[in-house]
C-alpha positions as CSV (number, residue, x, y, z in Angstrom):
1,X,225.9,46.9,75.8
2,X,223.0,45.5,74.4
3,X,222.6,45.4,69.8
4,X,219.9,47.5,68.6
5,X,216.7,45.9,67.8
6,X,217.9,42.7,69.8
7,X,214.4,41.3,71.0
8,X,216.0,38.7,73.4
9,X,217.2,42.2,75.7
10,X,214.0,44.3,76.9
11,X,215.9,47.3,75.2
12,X,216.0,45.7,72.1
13,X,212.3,44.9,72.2
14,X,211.8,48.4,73.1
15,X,214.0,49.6,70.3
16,X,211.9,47.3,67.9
17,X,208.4,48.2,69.3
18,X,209.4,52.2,68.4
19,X,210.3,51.1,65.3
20,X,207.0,49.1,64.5
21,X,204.6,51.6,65.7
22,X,206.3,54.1,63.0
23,X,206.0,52.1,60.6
24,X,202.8,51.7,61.0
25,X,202.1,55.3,61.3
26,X,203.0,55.5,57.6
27,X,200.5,53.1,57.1
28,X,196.7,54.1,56.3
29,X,194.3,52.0,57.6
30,X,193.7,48.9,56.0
31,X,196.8,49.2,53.5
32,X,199.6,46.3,53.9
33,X,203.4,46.4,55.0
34,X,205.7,43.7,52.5
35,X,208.0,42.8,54.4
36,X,211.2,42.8,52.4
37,X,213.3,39.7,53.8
38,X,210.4,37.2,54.0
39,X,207.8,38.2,51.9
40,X,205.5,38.4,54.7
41,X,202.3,40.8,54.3
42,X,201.5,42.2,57.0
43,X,197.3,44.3,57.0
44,X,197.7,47.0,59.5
45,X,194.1,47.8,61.1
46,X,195.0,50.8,63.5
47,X,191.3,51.5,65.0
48,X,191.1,47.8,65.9
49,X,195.0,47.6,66.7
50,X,195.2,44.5,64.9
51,X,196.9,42.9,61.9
52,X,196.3,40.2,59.3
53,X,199.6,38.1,58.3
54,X,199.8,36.4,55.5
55,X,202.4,33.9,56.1
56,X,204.8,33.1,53.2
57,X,208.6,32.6,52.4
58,X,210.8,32.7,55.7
59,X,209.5,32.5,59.3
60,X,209.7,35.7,61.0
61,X,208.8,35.3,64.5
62,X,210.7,38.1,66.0
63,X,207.9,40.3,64.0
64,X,205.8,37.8,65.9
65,X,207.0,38.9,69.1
66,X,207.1,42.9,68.7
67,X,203.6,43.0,67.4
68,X,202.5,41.3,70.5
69,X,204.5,43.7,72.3
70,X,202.8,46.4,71.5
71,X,199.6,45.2,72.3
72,X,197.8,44.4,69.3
73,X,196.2,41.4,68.0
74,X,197.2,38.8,65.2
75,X,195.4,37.3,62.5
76,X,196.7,34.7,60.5
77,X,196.3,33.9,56.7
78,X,197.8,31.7,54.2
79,X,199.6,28.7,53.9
80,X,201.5,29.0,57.1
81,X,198.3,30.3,59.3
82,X,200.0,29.5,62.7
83,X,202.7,31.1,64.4
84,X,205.7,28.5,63.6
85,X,207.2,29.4,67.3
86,X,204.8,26.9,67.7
87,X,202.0,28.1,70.1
């Protein structure tokens, strides 16, 4: 049985994607997601289904990979502007 939100199993990314694309539903246009664990600020721009990141405190590249699961494009800002999964 796969663990919830487990992006390595395509249920888990699944699981993950859902919960991204609610998240930013709560989110107006424009406004910015903290995330709690890393610090990461994440710019939600719905009508362009995009996002700025603004890279600081600890690497969160399975954030990285939902995101581009769901389609949308990735900006990067800030002292870390490149993925660190090291595309």
């Amino acid at each position: 049985m796969a663990r919830m939100y487990d992006v390595d199993t395509s249920a888990g990314l699944a699981q993950s994607v859902e919960w991204t694309r609610k998240m930013f539903d709560y989110i107006n246009e424009g406004g910015i997601w903290v995330v709690p664990r890393s610090g990461w600020q994440v710019q939600v721009f719905h009508s362009k289904q995009r996002v700025k990141i603004t890279r600081t405190g600890v690497p969160e590249d399975n954030l990285i990979r939902v995101i581009e699961a769901m389609g949308w494009t990735i900006d990067y800002e800030g002292e870390r502007n490149a993925p660190s999964r090291g595309r």
